[in-house]
C-alpha positions in Angstrom: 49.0 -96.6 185.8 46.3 -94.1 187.8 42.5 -94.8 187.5 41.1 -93.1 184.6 38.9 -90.1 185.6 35.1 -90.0 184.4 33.0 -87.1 185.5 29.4 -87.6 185.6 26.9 -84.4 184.9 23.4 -85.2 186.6 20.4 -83.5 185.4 19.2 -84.8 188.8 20.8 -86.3 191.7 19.5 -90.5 190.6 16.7 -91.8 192.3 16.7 -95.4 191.0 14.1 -96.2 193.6 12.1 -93.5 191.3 12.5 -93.6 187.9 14.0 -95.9 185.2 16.6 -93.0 184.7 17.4 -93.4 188.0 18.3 -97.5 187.7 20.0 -96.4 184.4 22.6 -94.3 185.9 23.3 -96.4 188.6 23.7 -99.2 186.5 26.0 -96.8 184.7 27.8 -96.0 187.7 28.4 -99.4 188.9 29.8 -100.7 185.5 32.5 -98.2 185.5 33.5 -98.6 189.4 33.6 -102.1 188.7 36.1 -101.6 185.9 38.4 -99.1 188.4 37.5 -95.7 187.2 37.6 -92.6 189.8 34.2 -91.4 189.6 32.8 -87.9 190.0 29.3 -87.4 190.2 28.2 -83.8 189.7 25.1 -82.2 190.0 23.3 -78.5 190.1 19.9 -80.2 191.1 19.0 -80.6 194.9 19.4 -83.6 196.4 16.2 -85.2 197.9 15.7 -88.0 200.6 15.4 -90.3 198.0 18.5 -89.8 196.2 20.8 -92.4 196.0 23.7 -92.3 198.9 27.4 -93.0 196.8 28.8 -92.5 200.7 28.5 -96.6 200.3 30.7 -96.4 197.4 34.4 -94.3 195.8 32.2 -91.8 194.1 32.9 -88.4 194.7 29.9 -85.8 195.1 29.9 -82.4 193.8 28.0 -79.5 193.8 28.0 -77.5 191.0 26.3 -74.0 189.9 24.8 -73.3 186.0 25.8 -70.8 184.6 29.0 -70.3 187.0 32.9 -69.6 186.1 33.3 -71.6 189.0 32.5 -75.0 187.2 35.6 -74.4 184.7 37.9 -73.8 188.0 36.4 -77.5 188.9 37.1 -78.7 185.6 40.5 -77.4 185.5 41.3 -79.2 189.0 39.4 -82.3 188.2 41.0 -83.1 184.7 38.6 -85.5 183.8 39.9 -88.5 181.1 36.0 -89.0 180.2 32.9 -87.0 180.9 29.2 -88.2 181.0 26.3 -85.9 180.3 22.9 -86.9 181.9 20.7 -86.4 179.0 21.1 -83.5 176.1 20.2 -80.2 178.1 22.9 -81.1 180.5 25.5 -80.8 177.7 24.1 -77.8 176.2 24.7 -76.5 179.5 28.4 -77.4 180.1 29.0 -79.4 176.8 31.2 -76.2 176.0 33.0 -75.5 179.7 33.7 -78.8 178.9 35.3 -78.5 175.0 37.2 -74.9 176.5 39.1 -76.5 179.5 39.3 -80.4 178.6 39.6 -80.3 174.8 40.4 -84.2 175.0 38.4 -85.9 177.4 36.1 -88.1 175.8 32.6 -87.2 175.6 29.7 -89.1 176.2 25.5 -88.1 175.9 23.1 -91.0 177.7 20.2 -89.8 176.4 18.2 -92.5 178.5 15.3 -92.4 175.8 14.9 -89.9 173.0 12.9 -87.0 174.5 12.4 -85.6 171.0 10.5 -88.7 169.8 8.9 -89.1 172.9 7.6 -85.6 172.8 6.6 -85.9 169.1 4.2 -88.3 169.9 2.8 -86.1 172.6 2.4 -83.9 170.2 0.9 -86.3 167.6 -1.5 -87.7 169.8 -2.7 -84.5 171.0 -3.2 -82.8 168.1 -4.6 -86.0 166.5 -2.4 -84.7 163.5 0.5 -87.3 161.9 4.0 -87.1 163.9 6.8 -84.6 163.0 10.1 -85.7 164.3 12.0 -82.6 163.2 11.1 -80.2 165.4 12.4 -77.4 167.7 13.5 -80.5 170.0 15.1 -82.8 167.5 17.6 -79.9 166.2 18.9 -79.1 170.0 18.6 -83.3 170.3 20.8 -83.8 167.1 23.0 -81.4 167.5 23.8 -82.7 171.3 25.0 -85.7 169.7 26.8 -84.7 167.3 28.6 -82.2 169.6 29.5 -85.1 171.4 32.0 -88.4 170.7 29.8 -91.0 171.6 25.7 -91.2 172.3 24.6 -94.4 174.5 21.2 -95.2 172.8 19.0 -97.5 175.0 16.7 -98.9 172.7 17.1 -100.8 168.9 14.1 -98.7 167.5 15.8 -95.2 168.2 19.1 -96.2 166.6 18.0 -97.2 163.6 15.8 -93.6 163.5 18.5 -92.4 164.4 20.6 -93.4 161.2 17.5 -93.6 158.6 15.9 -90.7 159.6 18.4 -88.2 160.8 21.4 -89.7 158.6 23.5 -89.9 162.6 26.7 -91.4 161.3 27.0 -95.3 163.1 30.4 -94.4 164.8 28.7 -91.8 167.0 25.8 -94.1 168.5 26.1 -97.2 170.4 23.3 -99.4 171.8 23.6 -100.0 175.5 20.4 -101.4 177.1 19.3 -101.9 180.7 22.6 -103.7 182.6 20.3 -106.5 184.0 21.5 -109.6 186.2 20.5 -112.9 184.9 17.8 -114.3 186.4 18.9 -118.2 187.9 16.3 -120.8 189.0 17.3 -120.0 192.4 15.5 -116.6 191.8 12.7 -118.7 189.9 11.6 -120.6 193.3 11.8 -117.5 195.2 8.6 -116.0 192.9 5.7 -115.6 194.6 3.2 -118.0 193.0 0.0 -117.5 190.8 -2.3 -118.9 193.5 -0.7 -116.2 196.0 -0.9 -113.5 194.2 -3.8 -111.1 193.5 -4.9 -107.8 191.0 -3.4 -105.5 189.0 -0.2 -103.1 189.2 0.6 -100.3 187.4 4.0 -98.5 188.1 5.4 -95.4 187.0 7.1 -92.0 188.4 4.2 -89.4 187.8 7.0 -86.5 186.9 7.2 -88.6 183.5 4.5 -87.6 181.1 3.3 -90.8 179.6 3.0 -92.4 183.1 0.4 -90.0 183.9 -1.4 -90.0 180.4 -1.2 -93.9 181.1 -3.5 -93.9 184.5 -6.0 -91.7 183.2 -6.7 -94.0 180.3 -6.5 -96.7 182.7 -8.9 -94.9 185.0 -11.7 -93.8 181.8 -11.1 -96.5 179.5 -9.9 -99.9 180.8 -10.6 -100.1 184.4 -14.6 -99.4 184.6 -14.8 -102.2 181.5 -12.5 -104.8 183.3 -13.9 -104.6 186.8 -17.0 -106.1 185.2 -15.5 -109.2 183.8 -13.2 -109.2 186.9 -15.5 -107.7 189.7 -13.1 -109.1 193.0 -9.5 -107.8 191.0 -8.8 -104.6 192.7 -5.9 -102.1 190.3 -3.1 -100.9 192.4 -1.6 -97.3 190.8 2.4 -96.8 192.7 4.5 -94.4 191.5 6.9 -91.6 192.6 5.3 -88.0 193.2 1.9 -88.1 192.5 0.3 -84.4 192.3 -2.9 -83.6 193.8 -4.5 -85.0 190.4 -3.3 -88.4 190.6 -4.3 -88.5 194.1 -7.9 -87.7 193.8 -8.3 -90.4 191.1 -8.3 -92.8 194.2 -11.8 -94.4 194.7 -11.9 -97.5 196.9 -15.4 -97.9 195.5 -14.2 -98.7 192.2 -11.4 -100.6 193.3 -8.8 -97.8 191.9 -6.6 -97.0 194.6 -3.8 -94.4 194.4 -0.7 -95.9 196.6 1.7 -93.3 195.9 5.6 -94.6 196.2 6.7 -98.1 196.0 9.4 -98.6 198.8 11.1 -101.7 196.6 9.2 -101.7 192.8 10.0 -105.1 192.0 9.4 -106.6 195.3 5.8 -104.5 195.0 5.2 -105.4 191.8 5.9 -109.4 192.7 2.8 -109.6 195.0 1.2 -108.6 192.3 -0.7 -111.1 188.8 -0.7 -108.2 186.3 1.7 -105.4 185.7 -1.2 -103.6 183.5 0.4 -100.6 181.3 -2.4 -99.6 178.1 1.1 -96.5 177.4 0.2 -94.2 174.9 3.3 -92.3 173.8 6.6 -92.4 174.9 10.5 -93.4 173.8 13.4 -95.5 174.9 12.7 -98.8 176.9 10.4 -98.7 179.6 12.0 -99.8 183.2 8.4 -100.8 184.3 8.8 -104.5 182.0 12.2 -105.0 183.4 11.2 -104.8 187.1 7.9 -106.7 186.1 10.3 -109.5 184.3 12.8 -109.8 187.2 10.0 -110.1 189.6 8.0 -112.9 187.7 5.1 -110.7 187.1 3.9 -110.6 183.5 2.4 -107.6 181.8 -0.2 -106.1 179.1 0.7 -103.3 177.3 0.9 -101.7 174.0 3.0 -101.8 171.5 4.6 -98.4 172.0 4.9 -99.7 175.7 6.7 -102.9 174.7 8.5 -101.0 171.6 12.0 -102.3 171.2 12.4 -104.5 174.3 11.5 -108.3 173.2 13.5 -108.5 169.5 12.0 -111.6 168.1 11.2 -112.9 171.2 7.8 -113.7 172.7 6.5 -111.1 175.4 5.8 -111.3 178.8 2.4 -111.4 178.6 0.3 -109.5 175.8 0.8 -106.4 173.4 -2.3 -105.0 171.9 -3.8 -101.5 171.0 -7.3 -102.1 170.2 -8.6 -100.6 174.0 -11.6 -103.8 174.3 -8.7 -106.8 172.8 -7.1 -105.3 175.6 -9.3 -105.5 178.2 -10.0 -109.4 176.9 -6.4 -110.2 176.8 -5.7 -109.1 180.5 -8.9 -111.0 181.8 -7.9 -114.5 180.2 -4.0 -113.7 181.6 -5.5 -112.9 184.8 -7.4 -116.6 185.0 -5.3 -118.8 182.7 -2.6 -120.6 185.3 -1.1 -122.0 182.5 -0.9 -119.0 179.7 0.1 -117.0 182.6 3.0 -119.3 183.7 4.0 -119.2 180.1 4.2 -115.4 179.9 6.4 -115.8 183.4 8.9 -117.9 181.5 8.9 -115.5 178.0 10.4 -112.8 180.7 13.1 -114.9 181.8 14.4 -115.1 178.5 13.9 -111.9 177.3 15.8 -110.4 180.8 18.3 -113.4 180.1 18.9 -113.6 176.2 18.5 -109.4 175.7 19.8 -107.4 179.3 21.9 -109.3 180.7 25.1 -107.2 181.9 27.8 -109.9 181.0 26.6 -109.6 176.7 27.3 -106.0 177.0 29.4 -104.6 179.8 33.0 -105.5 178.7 32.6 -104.9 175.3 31.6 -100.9 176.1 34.4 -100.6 178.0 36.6 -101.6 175.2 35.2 -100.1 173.0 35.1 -96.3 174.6 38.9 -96.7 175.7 40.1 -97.7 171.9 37.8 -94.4 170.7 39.6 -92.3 173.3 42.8 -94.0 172.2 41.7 -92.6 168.5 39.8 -89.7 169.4 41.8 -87.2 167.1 40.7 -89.5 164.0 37.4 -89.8 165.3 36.6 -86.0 165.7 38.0 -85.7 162.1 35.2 -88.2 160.7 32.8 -86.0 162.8 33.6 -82.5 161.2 29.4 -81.7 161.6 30.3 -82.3 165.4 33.4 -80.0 165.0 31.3 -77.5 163.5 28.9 -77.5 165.8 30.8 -77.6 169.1 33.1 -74.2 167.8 29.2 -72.4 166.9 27.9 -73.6 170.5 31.3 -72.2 172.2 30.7 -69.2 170.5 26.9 -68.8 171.2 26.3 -70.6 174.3 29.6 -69.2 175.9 28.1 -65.7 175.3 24.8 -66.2 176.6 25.8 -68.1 179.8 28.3 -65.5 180.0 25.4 -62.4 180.1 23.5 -64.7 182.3 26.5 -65.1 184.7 27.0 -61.3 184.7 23.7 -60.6 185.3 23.3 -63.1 188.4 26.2 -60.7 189.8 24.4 -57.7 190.1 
């Protein structure tokens, strides 16, 4: 029997050495190589020196144009058995090339967090008003995945949301977390130790919203009050592409320095005491906590920060909101050996007891080929979906159509 076919439609070329997204879809990637599918990775974004190189692997790279007839003549060649869309305004974009020349590949949204939540409490916060999570955002969001057979949700919080708040029928969502390896004793005794490490981290790539809103409240608000109970600790800001604005936030003085990229996070992170994160808004898991947790380094955040990611478990560290608890919390973590070697140990078995790969990776392969097997009978049961996807050929078709037209002339 030939190799299945799954085509993969980037919003960006992955930088997992970037962005949680980025370790996501590599993770992604790698699960469905190792289970012998033909993979296509497509993309419309440029490519940057930082993307990650699939000439080490079977993936096949493509260029492809929006708003271009020319992607249909690929799909047409490609016949893909499966197609996965990089977050919902890829498959606006081709969702319906997609339904008009492979009417029965499977479909499949990652929506790596929900931007709609994520940008409601943007909103929320900003206009120090209560959240609204049906806007403008949550209609193209919804209607994304229900256009589509299957939506891989990344975090516990959002699925249920999903189901109370915007009534998503169950069969159409599935939870698929961060595809961690365990971490062994072996890795244990290769941890840098407490007495050998020094300061604070924080980590984040600065195209993300929340990661800059989170350095600027660690800038005003935490840093000036913790360098006086902590007066030698120095706070260490890495992160991929930092503007002009996060740059000049550097002040050796205050022992806030700017460091720009992180070559390896977790191996940056691991020299490290504190991974310090006071996040503010946001959705889906945060990738920061995994690298922190792989690398032995525990953290302080919120709880929006650690939202969804320990269960019942105890965290890495500590989780509070009030700004000066805060502040206390991550000055007696900083001293306290033994609290601190606790919080160490709480990571292990969250990475161990919630992400590792082996609890989840065969059982989403089964699971997707047995709906493609029943896809007919699953499309039925989605007759919103059905609805939608004939409205968006109709609509979107037309508009991308003009658009194409007009990029002719």
């Amino acid at each position: 029997m030939s190799a299945k076919k799954l085509l993969i439609i980037g919003l960006v070329w992955p930088e997992p050495g970037s962005s949680a997204a980025g370790t996501r879809m590599i993770q992604l990637v790698d699960l469905f190589l190792v289970k012998g599918y033909q993979i296509t990775f497509a993309s419309a974004a440029s490519k940057s020196e930082f993307s990650y190189d699939f000439s080490k692997t079977s993936v096949i790279e493509q260029e492809i144009k929006l708003n271009d007839e020319s992607f249909n003549t690929f799909l047409k060649e490609l016949k893909p058995d499966l197609v996965l869309f990089d977050r919902f305004m890829v498959e606006e974009q081709y969702g319906w090339r997609v339904q008009q020349e492979c009417p029965n590949a499977l479909k499949i949204l990652d929506t790596e967090d929900l931007h709609s939540l994520r940008n409601a409490r943007q909103q929320s916060g900003r206009k120090k008003q209560s959240i609204d999570l049906f806007s403008e955002m949550a209609k193209r969001e919804m209607a994304s995945i229900l256009r589509c057979d299957l939506s891989l949700i990344i975090s516990e919080v959002e699925m249920e949301m999903l189901k109370a708040q915007f009534k998503i029928d169950p069969s159409l969502i599935y939870y698929l977390p961060f595809l961690e390896s365990e971490i062994t004793p072996q890795n244990i005794e290769s941890w840098v130790p407490y007495e050998d490490r020094a300061d604070f981290i924080f980590i984040g790539n600065f195209l993300h919203e929340p990661n800059w809103d989170t350095v600027q409240v660690l800038k005003t608000k935490v840093w000036p009050l913790l360098r006086k109970k902590l007066p030698n600790a120095v706070l260490n800001i890495y992160g991929a592409y930092p503007s002009q604005k996060v740059l000049q936030l550097n002040n050796k003085n205050e022992k806030f320095l700017i460091k720009g990229r992180a070559a390896d996070a977790r191996e940056t992170i691991s020299k490290h005491r504190i991974l310090l994160a006071p996040i503010q808004f946001g959705a889906g898991v945060k990738g920061k906590f995994i690298d922190a947790m792989q690398s032995g380094t525990p953290s302080v955040t919120t709880s929006v920060g650690a939202e969804a990611m320990k269960g019942e478990l105890d965290w890495n560290g500590s989780i509070e909101d009030n700004p000066e608890l805060f502040i206390e919390e991550a000055a007696n973590l900083y001293q306290d050996k033994n609290a601190w070697q606790t919080a160490q140990q709480n990571g292990v078995k969250i990475i161990n007891e919630r992400y590792a790969a082996k609890y989840y990776a065969d059982k989403f392969i089964k699971g997707i080929e047995k709906l493609a097997s029943n896809l007919t009978m699953h499309r039925q049961n989605n007759f919103f979906g059905q609805i939608l996807n004939h409205h968006t050929i109709q609509s979107t078709k037309y508009m991308s159509l003009w658009i194409e037209e007009k990029n002719r002339k």
